[in-house]
C-alpha positions in Angstrom: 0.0 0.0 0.0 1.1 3.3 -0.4 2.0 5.8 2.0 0.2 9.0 2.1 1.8 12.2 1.5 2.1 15.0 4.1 -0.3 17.9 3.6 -2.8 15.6 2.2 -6.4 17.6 2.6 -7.8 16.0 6.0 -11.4 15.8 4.0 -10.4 13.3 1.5 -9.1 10.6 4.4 -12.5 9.1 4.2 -13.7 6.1 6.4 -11.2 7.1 9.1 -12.2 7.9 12.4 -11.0 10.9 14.4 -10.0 10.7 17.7 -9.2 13.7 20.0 -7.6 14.0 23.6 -10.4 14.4 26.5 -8.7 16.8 27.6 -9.1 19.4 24.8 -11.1 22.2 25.2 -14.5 23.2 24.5 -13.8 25.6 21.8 -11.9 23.1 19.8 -8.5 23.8 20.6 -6.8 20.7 20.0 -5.4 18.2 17.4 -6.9 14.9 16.2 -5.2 11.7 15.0 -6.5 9.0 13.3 -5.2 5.4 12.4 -5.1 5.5 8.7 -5.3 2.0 6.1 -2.0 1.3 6.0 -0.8 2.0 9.8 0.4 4.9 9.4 -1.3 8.2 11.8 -3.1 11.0 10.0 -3.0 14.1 12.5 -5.3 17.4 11.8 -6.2 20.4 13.3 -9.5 20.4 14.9 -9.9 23.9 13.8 -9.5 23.1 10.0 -10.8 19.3 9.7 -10.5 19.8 5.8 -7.4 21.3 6.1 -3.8 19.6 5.6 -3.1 16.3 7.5 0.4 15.3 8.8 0.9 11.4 8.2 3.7 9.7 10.7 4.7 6.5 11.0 4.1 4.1 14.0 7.5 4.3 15.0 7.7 8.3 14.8 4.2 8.5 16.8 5.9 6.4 19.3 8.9 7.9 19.7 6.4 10.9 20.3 4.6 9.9 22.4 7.2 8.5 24.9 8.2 11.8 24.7 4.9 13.3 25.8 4.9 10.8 28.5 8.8 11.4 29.7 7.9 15.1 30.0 10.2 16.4 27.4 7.9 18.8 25.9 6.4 20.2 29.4 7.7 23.1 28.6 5.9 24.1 25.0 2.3 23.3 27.3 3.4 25.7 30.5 
């Protein structure tokens, strides 16, 4: 299968489903990812959910999110 491009228009990911931290806010301020055909993960802006998607590989989402976890971007959220 093959991989899907950065920037891809969120819009045209169709059958995908969206999935979005509890924690965002209300007035949708946060990002969503979804688990695209291939494994790969789509990520959007709530804000523009027809706008550009970044695609990342499992590995890179998990290197990311070890990262979220280890605290190493406390900083960018204070």
């Amino acid at each position: 299968m093959a991989r899907m491009a950065n920037g891809v228009p969120a819009g045209v990911l169709h059958g995908v489903t969206w999935l979005k931290s509890r924690h965002s806010t209300a007035d949708g301020n946060c990002v969503e990812v979804a688990l695209l055909a291939g494994g790969d993960v789509a990520m959007r802006n709530s804000r523009d959910p027809h706008g550009p998607a970044l695609v990342y590989t499992q590995a890179e989402m998990a290197a990311f999110i070890a990262g979220v976890k280890d605290g190493e971007f406390d900083a960018i959220a204070s």
